[in-house]
N, C-alpha and C positions, 0 to 999 in steps of 0.2 A: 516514283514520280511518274504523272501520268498530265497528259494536255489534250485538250481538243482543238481537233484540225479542220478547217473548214476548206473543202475543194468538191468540184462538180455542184453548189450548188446546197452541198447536204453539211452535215457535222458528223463527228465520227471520234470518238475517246480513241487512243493511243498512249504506249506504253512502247518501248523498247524493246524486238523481239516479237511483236505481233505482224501478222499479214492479214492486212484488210485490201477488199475490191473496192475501186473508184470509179470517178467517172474518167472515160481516157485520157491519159495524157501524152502530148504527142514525146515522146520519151521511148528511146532503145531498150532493151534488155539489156540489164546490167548496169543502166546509169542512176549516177543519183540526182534523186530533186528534193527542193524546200518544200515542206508545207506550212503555209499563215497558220498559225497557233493562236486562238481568239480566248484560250484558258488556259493555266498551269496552275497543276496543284503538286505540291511539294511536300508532303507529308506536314509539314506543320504549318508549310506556308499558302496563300491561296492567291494568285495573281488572274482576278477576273477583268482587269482593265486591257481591250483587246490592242490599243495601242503599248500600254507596257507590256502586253503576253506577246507582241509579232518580233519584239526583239528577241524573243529566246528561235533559238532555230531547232526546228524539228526537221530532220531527215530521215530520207528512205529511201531505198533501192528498189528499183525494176525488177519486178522478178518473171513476170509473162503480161503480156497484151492477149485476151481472146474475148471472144461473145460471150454475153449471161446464156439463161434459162428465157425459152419463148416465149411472151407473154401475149396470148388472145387478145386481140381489140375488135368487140361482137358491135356492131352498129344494127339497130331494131325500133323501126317505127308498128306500132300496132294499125294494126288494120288497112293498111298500107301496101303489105308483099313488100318490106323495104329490109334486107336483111344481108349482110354486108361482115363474112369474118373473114378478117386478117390476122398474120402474126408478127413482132415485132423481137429482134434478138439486139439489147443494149452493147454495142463495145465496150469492154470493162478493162481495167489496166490493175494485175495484183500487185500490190508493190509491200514488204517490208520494210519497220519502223526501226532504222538504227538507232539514232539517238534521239533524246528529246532532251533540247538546253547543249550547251557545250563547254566543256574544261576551259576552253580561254573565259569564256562570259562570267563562270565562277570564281576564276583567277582574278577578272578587275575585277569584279566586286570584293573580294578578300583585301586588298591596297586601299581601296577608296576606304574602309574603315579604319584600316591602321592609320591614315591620316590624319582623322579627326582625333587619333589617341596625342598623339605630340602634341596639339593645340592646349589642349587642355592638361599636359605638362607646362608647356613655357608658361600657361596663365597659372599656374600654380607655384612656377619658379619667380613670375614678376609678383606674384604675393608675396613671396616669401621674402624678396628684394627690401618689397614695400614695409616688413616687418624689423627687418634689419635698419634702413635706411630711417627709419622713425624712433628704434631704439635707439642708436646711434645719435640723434639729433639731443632727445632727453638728455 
């Protein structure tokens, strides 16, 4: 089972047991946070509607806050003499994918189907009612 997480801005596939950098979040080491899940895919199932995918929770843990890799920003007018480098280090937040989806969320959905089984006993016991009560009648 695997979902995509939408934070900083970006999208980002997760799986359980992965560690992806983000963009920062203000978050300790060691805590955990939700991330909006805008996809689930479930081996045989595919939930692309981002309203029914934020209801599953994807969590993850903090694992460090530090800088990326420096990225040059050259500003260059030709002919000009206009020449301007800088460098820019993004704050990145690692965090670890514990779970995607959760034991309770799959536990109601398992109930809400046994329910609709009894329905369609009792309509099957008031046929059978209606089978008796008409032989009966003959």
């Amino acid at each position: 089972m695997y979902a995509i997480v939408k934070t900083g801005g970006k999208q980002y596939k997760v799986a359980p047991g992965d560690k992806i950098n983000i963009e920062k979040l203000d978050a300790q080491v060691g805590d955990k946070v939700e991330l909006p899940a805008i996809c689930i895919v479930d081996g045989d199932k595919i939930e692309a509607d981002p309203a029914k995918a934020a209801a599953t929770k994807v969590t993850a843990v903090v694992i460090e806050q530090f800088k990326g890799e420096k990225q040059l920003v050259f500003k260059f007018k030709k002919r000009k003499n206009y020449k301007k480098l800088r460098g820019h280090r993004q704050q990145l937040t690692r965090v670890e994918i514990e779970s995607v989806g959760s034991a309770k969320a799959a536990k109601a959905k398992k109930p809400a189907a046994k329910k609709a089984a009894p329905k369609k006993a009792e309509a099957e016991a008031a046929a059978d009612e209606d089978k008796t009560a008409s032989a009966d009648a003959e």
